[in-house]
C-alpha positions as a Markdown table, in Angstrom:
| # | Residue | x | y | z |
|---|---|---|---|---|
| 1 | Unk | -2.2 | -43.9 | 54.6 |
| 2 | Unk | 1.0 | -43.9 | 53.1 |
| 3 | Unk | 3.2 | -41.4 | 50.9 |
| 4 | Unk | 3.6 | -44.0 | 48.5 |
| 5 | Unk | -0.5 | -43.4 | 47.9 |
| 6 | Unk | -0.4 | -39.7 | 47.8 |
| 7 | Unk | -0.3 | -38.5 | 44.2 |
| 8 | Unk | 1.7 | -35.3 | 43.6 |
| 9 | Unk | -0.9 | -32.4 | 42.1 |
| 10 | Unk | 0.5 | -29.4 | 40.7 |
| 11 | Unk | 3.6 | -28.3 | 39.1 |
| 12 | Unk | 6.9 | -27.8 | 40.1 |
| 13 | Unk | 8.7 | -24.6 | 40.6 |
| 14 | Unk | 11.2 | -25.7 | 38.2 |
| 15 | Unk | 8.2 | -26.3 | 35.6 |
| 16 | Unk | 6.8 | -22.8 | 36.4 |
| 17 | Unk | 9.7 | -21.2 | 35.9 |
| 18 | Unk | 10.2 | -22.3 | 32.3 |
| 19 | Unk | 6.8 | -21.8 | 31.1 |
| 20 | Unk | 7.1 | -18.1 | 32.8 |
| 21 | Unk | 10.5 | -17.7 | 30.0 |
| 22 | Unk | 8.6 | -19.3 | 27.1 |
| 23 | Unk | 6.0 | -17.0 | 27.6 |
| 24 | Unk | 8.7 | -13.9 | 28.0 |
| 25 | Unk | 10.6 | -15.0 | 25.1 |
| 26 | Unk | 7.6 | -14.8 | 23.4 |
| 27 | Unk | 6.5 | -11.5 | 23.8 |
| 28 | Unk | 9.7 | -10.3 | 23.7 |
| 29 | Unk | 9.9 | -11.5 | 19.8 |
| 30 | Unk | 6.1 | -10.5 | 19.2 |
| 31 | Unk | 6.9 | -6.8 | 20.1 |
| 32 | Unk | 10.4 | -6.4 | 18.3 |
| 33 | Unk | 8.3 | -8.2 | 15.3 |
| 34 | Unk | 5.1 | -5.4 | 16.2 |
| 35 | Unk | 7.7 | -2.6 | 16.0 |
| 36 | Unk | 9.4 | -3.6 | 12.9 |
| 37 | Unk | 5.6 | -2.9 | 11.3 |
| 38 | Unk | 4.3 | -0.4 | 13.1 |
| 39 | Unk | 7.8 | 1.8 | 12.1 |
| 40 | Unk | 6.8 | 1.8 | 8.4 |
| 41 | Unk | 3.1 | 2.4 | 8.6 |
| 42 | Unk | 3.9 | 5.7 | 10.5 |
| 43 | Unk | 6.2 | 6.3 | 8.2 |
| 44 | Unk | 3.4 | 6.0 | 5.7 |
| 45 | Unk | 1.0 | 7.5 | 7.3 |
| 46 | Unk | 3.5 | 10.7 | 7.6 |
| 47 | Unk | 3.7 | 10.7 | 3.8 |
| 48 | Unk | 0.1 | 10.3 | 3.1 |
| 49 | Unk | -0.5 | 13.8 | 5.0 |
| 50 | Unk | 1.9 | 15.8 | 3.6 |
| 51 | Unk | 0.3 | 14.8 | 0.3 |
| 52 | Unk | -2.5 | 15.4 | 1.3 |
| 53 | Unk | -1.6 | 19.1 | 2.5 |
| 54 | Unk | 0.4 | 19.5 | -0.4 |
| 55 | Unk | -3.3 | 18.7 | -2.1 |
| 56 | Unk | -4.7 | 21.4 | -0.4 |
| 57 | Unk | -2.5 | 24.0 | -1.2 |
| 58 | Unk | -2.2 | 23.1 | -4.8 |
| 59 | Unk | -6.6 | 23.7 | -4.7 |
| 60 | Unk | -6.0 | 26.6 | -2.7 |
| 61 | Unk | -3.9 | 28.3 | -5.0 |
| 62 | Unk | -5.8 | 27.3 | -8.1 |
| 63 | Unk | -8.6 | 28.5 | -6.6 |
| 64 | Unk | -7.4 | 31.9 | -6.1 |
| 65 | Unk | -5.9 | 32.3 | -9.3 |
| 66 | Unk | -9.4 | 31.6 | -10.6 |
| 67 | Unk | -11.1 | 34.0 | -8.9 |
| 68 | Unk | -8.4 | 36.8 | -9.1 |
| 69 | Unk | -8.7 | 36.4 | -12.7 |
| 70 | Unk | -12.2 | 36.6 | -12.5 |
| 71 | Unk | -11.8 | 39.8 | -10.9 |
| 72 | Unk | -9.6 | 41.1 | -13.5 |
| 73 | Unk | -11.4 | 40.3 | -16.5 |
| 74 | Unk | -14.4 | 42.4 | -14.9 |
């Protein structure tokens, strides 16, 4: 048997090594593009609880006032 016969199986280290940067390139871009959305949606989700215990005060208070008037009118 020859060499000439052989067939080559497999890749190449030259081969691996590119698809090994594709694939790193490509996460690298994924996660700058995952961080450029998750930046505003906590920013979002920030602003949503502060209403939210701004909400809570405001039926607090009224509340309160309600039933210290209550009280007064008795």
């Amino acid at each position: 048997m020859t060499t000439k016969n052989i067939k080559n199986q497999g890749f190449t280290l030259v081969e691996l090594l590119i698809v090994i940067v594709i694939i790193a390139i490509l996460t690298v871009v994924s996660l700058v593009a995952y961080n450029g959305f998750a930046k505003p949606s906590k920013r979002h989700l920030l602003l949503n609880l502060l209403l939210m215990l701004l909400l809570r005060k405001l039926s607090y208070t009224t509340r309160l006032r309600a039933s210290t008037q209550l009280a007064w009118q008795t």
